[in-house]
VEXDREN-2710 file (C-alpha; in Angstrom, 1 decimal):
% VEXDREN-2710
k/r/px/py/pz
1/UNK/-67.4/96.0/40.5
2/UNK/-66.2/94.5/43.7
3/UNK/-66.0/96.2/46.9
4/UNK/-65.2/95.5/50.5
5/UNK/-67.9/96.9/53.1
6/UNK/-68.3/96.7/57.0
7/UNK/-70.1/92.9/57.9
8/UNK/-69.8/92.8/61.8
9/UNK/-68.9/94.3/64.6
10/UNK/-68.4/94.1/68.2
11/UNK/-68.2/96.9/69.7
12/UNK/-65.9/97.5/73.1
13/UNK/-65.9/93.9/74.6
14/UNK/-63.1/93.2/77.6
15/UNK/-60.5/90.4/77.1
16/UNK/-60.9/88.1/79.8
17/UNK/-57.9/86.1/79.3
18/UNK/-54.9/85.4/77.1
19/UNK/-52.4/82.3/75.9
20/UNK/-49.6/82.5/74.2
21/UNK/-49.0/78.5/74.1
22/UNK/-52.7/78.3/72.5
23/UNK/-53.4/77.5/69.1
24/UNK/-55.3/79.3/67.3
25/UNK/-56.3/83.4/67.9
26/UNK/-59.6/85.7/69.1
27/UNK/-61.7/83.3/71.1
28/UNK/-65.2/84.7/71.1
29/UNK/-68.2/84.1/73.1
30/UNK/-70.9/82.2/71.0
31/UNK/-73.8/84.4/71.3
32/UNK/-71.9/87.0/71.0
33/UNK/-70.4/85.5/67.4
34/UNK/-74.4/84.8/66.9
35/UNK/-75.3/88.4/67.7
36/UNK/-72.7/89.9/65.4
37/UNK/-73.4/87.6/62.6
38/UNK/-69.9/86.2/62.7
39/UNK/-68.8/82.3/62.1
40/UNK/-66.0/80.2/63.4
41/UNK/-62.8/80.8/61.3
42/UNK/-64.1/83.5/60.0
43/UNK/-61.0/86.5/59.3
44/UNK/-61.1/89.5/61.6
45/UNK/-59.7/93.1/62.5
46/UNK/-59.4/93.2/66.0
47/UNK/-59.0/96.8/67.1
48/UNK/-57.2/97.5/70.5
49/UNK/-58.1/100.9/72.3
50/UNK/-55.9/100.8/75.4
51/UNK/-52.5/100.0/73.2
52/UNK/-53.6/100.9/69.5
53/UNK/-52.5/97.3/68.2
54/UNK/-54.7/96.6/65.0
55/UNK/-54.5/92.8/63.6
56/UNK/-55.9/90.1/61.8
57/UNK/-56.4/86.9/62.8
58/UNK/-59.1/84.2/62.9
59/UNK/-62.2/83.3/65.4
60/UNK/-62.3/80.5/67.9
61/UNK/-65.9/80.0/69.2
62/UNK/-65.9/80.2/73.0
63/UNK/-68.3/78.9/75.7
64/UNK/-72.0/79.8/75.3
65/UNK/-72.9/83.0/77.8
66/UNK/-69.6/82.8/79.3
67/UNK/-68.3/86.1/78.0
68/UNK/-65.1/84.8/76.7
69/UNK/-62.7/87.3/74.7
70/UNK/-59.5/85.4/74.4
71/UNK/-56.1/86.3/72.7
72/UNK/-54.3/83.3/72.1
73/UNK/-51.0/82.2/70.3
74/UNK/-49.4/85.4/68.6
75/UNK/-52.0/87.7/69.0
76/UNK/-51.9/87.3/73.2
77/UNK/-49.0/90.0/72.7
78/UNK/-51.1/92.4/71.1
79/UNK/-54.2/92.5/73.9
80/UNK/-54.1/91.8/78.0
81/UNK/-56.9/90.7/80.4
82/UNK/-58.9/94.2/80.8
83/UNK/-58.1/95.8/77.4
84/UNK/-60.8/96.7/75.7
85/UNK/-61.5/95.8/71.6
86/UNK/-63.1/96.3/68.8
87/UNK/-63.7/93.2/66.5
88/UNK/-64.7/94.2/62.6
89/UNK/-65.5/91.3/59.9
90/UNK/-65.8/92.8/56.3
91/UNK/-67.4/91.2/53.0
92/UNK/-66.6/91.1/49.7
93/UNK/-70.2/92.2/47.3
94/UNK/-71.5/93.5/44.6
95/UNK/-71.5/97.9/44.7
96/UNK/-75.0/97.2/44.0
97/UNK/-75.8/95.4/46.7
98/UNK/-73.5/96.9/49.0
99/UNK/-75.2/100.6/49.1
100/UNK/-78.6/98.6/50.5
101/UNK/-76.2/96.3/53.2
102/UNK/-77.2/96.4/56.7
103/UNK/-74.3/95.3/58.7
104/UNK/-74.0/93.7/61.8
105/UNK/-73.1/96.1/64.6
106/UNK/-73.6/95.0/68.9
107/UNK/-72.6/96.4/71.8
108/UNK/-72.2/93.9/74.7
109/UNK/-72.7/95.1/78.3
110/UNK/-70.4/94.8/81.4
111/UNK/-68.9/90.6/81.5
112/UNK/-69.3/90.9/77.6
113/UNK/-72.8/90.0/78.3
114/UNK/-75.4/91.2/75.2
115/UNK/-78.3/92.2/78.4
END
């Protein structure tokens, strides 16, 4: 049997900037997508506390140590500049393997920063 457990997550990270005429979605600080274990492209639930807003949508890797959380395209009308997020991967495994699954869980500082 197949199930679908937590992978990754970011835990409150600021968006620092947003455009709608972009292509593409969540743009996403590289170390923090290292930190969390997540890849470029890779489907997420972004979680928005200040408005409630839950979507899915894919990530964009952004600038190395910059601190980047961008909403682009579509999703810039579910999150503004200063809201804060939660960003969840999930994978697909065995049930097996699943119960013994360590996921990957951070929780960036002030800028977004991981120190």
């Amino acid at each position: 049997m197949l199930i679908e457990i937590l992978k990754s997550k970011i835990h409150h990270v600021k968006v620092t900037c947003s455009d709608i005429s972009y292509i593409g979605s969540i743009t996403i600080d590289e170390d923090l997508m290292d930190a969390a274990n997540l890849i470029e492209n890779e489907k997420v639930q972004v979680l928005n506390l200040n408005n409630g807003e839950r979507i899915e949508t894919y990530v964009i890797k952004g600038e190395r140590g910059s601190g980047i959380i961008g909403m682009n395209g579509p999703a810039a009308r579910k999150a503004l500049p200063g809201d804060i997020l939660i960003i969840i991967s999930y994978a697909t495994m065995e049930f097996e393997i699943a119960k013994s699954y360590v996921p990957s869980i951070i929780f960036p500082k002030e800028g977004n920063k991981l120190e």
